[in-house]
C-alpha positions in Angstrom: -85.0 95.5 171.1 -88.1 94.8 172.8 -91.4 96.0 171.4 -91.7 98.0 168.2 -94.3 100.5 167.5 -95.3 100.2 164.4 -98.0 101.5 161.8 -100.1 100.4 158.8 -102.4 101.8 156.5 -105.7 99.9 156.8 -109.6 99.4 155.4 -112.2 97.3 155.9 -114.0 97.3 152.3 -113.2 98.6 149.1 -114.7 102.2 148.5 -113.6 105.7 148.2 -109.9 105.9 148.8 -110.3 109.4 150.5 -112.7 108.1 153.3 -111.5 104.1 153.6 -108.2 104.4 154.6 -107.0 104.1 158.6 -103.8 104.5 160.0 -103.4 101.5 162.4 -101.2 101.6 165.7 -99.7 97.9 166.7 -96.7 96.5 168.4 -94.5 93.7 168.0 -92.8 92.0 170.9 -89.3 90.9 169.6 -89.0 88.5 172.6 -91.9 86.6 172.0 -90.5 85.9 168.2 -91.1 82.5 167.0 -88.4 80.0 166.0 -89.6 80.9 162.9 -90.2 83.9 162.4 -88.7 87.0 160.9 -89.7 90.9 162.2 -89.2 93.2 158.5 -89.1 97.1 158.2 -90.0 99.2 155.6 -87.6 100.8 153.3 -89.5 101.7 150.7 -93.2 101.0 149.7 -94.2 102.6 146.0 -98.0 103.7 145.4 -99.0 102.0 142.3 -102.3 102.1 140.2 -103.2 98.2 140.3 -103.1 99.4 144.4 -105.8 102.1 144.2 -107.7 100.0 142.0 -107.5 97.0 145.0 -109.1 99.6 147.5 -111.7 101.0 145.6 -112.4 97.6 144.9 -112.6 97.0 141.1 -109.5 95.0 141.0 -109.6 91.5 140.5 -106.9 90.4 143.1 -107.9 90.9 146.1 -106.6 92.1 149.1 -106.0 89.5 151.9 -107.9 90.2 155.7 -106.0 90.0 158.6 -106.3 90.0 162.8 -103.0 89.9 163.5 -102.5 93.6 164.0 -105.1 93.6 166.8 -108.0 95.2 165.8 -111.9 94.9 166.5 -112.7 93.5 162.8 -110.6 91.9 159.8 -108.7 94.6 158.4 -106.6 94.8 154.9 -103.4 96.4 154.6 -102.9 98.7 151.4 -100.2 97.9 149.0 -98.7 95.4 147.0 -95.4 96.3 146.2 -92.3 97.4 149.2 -88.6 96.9 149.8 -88.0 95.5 153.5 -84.6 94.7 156.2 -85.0 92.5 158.4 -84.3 93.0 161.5 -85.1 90.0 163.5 -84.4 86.2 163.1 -85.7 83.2 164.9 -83.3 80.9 165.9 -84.4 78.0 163.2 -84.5 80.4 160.5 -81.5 80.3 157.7 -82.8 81.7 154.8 -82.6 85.0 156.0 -80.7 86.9 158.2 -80.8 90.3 159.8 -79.6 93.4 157.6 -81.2 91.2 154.0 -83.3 93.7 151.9 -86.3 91.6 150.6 -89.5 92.2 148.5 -92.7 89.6 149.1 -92.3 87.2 146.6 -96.3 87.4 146.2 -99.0 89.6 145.4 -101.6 91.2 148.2 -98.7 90.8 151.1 -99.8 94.0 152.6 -97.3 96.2 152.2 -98.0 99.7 153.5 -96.7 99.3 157.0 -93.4 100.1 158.7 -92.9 96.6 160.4 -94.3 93.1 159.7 -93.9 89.8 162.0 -94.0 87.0 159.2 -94.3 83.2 160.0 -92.0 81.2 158.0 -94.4 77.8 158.1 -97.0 78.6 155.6 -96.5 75.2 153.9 -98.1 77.4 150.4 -95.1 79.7 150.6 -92.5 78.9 152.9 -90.1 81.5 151.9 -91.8 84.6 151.4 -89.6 87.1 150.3 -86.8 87.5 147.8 -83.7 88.8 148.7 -82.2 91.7 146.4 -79.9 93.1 148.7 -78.2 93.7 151.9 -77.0 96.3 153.8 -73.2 95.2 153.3 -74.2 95.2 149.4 -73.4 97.9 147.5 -73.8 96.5 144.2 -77.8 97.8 144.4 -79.0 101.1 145.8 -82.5 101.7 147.4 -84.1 103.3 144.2 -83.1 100.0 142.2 -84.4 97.6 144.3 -87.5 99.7 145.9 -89.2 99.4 143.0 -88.4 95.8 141.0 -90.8 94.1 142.0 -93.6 95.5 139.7 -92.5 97.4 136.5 -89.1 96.5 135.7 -90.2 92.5 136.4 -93.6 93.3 133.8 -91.5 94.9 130.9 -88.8 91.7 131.2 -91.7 89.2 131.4 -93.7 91.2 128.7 -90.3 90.5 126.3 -89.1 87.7 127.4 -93.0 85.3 127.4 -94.7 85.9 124.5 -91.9 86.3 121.6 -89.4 83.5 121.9 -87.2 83.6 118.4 -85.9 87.1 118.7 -83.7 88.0 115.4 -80.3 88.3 117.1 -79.2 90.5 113.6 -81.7 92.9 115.4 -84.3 93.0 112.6 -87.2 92.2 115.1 -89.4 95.7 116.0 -91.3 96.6 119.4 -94.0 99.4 119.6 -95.6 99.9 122.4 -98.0 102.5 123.1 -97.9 104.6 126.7 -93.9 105.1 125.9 -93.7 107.4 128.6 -95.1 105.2 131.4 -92.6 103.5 134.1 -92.9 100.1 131.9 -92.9 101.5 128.7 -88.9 103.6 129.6 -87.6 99.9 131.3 -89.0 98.0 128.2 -87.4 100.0 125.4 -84.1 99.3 128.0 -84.4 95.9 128.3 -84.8 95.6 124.2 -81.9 97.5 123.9 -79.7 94.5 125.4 -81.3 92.0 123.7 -80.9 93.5 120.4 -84.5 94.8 119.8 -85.2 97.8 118.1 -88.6 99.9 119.8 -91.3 102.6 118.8 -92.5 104.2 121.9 -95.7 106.4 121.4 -96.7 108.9 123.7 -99.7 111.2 123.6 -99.6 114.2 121.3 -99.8 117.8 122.7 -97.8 117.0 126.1 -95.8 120.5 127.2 -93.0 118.1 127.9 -92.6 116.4 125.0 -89.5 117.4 124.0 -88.0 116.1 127.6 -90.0 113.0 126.7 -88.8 112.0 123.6 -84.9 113.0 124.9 -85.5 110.6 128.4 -86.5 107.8 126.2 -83.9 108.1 123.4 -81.3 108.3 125.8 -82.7 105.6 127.9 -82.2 103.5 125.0 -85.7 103.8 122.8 -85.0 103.6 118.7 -88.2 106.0 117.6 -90.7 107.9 119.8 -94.0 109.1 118.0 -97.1 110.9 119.0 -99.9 108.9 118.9 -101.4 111.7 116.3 -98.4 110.3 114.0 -98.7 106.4 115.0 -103.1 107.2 113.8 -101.7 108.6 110.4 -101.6 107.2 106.8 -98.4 108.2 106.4 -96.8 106.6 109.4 -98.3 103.5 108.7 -97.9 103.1 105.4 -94.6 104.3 104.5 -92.4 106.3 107.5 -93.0 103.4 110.0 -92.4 100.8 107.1 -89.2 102.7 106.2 -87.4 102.7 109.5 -87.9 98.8 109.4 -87.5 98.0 106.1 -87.1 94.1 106.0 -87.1 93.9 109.6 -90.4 93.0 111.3 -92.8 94.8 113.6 -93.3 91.3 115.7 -94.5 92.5 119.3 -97.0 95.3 120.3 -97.6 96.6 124.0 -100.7 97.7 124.8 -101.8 99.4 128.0 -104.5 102.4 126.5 -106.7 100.4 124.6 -109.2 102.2 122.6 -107.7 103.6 119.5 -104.7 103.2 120.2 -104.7 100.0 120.7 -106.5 99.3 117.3 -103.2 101.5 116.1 -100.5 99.3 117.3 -102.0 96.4 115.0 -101.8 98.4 112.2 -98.0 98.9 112.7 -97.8 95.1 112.9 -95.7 93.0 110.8 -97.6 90.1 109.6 -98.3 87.2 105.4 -100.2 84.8 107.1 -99.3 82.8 103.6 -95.7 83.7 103.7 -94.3 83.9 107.4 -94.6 81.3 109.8 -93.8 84.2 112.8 -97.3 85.7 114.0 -96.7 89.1 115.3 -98.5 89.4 118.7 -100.6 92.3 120.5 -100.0 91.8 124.0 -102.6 94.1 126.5 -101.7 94.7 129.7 -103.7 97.4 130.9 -106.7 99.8 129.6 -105.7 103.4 130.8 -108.6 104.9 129.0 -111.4 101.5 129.8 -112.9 101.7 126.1 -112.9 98.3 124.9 -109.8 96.9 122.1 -111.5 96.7 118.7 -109.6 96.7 115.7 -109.6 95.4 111.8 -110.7 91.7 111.5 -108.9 91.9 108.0 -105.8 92.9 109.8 -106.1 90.4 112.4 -107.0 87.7 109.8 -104.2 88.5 106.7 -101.6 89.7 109.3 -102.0 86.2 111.5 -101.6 88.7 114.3 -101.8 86.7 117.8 -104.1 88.7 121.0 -102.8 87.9 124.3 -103.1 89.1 127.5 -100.5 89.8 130.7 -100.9 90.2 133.8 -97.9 90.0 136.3 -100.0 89.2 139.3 -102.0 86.4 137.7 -98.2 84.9 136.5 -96.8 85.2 139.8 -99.9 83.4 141.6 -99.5 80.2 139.1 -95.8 80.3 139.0 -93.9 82.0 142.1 -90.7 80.8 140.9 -91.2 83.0 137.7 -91.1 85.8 139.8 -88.2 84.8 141.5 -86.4 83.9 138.3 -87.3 87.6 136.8 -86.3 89.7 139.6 -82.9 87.9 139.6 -82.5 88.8 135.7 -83.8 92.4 136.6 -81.3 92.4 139.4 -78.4 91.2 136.9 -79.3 93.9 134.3 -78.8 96.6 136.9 -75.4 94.9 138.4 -73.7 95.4 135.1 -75.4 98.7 134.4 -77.2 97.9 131.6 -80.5 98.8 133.2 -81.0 102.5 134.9 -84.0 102.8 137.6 -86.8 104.9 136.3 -86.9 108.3 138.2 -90.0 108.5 140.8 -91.1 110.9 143.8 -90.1 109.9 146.8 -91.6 110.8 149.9 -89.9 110.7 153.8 -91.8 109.4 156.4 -90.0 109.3 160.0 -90.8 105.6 161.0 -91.3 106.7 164.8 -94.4 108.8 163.8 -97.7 108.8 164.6 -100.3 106.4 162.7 -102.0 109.7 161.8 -99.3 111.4 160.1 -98.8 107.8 158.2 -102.0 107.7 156.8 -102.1 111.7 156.0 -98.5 111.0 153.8 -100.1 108.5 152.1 -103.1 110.3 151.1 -101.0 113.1 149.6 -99.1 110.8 147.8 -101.9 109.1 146.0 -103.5 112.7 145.4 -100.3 113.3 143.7 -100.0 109.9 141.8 -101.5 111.5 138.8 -97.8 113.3 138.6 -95.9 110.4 138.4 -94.9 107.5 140.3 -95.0 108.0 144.5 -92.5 106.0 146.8 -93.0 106.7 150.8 -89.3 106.1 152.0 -88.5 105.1 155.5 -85.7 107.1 158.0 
């Protein structure tokens, strides 16, 4: 191997997605590698939200400029989350070798583009990748480890940071609103192995309901509601209260904010002159961006605890928590107690054109909307 042609999706400012987005040509010389340096190729990058927020530029991380592909100005590279081989090694690397599957170990790497030359010296993150596979491993296909990095990793950190005396009798109660989103089916999974019972609530009047409510109860979920039932009287008062009878509602998700945010505190298990355990509402993420109010007297009488999560913002202050989760994610799926979340994959032949790259991934974010989109490499 010699030079690889390779492409990326680019921009040079945040803006509309439809007209900001390039598809960039460059090459990579394999026999000018580095010592140490490593030459990835894509597997597998996903199209996720927090990434189309990033281009249009109302994210707060942002993306990271480069030269290195050759071009006039600075350019970013879209994406945040993709599964890699290697395929080259220089001769003083050892922490990876050719035919590893890695993910970048932090946020704004770049990811949409079919090869990357990575320098192994940045003193700030020496190794940049996690390894979560290989091509001699079998234990981990690609639709497991294509997607771990981002969603599996936030519904393990959302259990595992903010609640840290579970009830192992399996008293303790989740509800988490958006039920049918990618976090929401590999939370109430997760729960299940530790014990922890979970309310999903998904929006009323969905044609698919019925396949909704099935997916999650199967994947492992105790109750699904609509959020028309989680808003009524009688939920809160005595049907919710009667599935968890002296158990405790002690952890509520929140990703729509609005009023059904408010909701989730209401179905919070709280004496803040009785019980020393403070339920918590955890946001992390505003689907609808109305602002989280809710009852002061609730908040107050319940001793319910606010917190926010954000997996980027963890991973930037504590790489090795990111590390750490991915290798209990990648445990839970070794012994099969964790199933990978369905998504729509797309083919794109890696010996292409830059055009036809950029044209795939405009479809797929057009069709995002419909569920989660993962361009896969051949």
């Amino acid at each position: 191997m010699v030079q690889i042609n390779a492409s990326a999706i680019t921009y040079t400012k945040g803006g509309d997605i439809s007209k900001i987005l390039l598809g960039t040509a460059f090459s990579i010389d394999t026999q000018a590698l580095g010592p140490r340096q490593v030459v990835i190729q894509a597997l597998a990058t996903p199209i996720n939200p927090s990434d189309l927020n990033q281009l249009s530029g109302t994210y707060a991380s942002k993306p990271n400029y480069t030269s290195e592909l050759g071009t006039s100005v600075p350019v970013a590279i879209g994406g945040n989350e993709g599964l890699y081989k290697v395929i080259e090694v220089g001769k003083d690397v050892d922490t990876y070798k050719t035919g590893d599957w890695v993910i970048p170990k932090l946020p704004s790497f770049g990811t949409w583009r079919t090869h990357a030359l990575v320098t192994l010296d940045n003193t700030e993150n020496p190794d940049p990748f996690i390894k979560v596979s290989s091509d001699d491993d079998k234990s981990i296909d690609l639709a497991q480890a294509a997607t771990i990095s981002i969603n599996p990793s936030t519904a393990y950190q959302l259990i595992d940071q903010f609640i840290k005396d579970w009830d192992p009798n399996g008293n303790d109660w989740i509800i988490q609103n958006g039920g049918n989103s990618q976090v929401g089916k590999f939370v109430v999974q997760i729960a299940k192995t530790r014990n922890i019972k979970t309310i999903s609530v998904i929006r009323d009047g969905k044609p698919d309901q019925d396949e909704i409510v099935k997916e999650l109860l199967d994947l492992g979920g105790t109750k699904v509601i609509t959020d028309k039932e989680a808003e009524s009287e009688e939920y809160i008062s005595n049907i919710v209260p009667g599935w968890v009878s002296g158990g405790k509602v002690i952890l509520a998700l929140n990703c729509v904010c609005g009023k059904s945010g408010a909701t989730l505190v209401s179905h919070l298990t709280g004496n803040h002159l009785t019980d020393y355990r403070s339920p918590h509402l955890v946001t992390y993420g505003g689907m609808l961006g109305q602002p989280l109010m809710y009852s002061s007297s609730e908040s107050l009488f319940k001793n319910v605890t606010s917190k926010a999560y954000w997996l980027t913002a963890n991973t930037k202050r504590n790489p090795q928590s990111k590390v750490e989760t991915v290798k209990k994610v990648l445990d839970l799926y070794k012994s099969g107690d964790l199933k990978p979340v369905p998504f729509n994959g797309k083919e794109y032949n890696i010996k292409s054109s830059s055009d036809e790259y950029v044209k795939l991934f405009l479809e797929g974010i057009a069709e995002s909307k419909n569920g989660k989109q993962v361009i896969i490499y051949n």
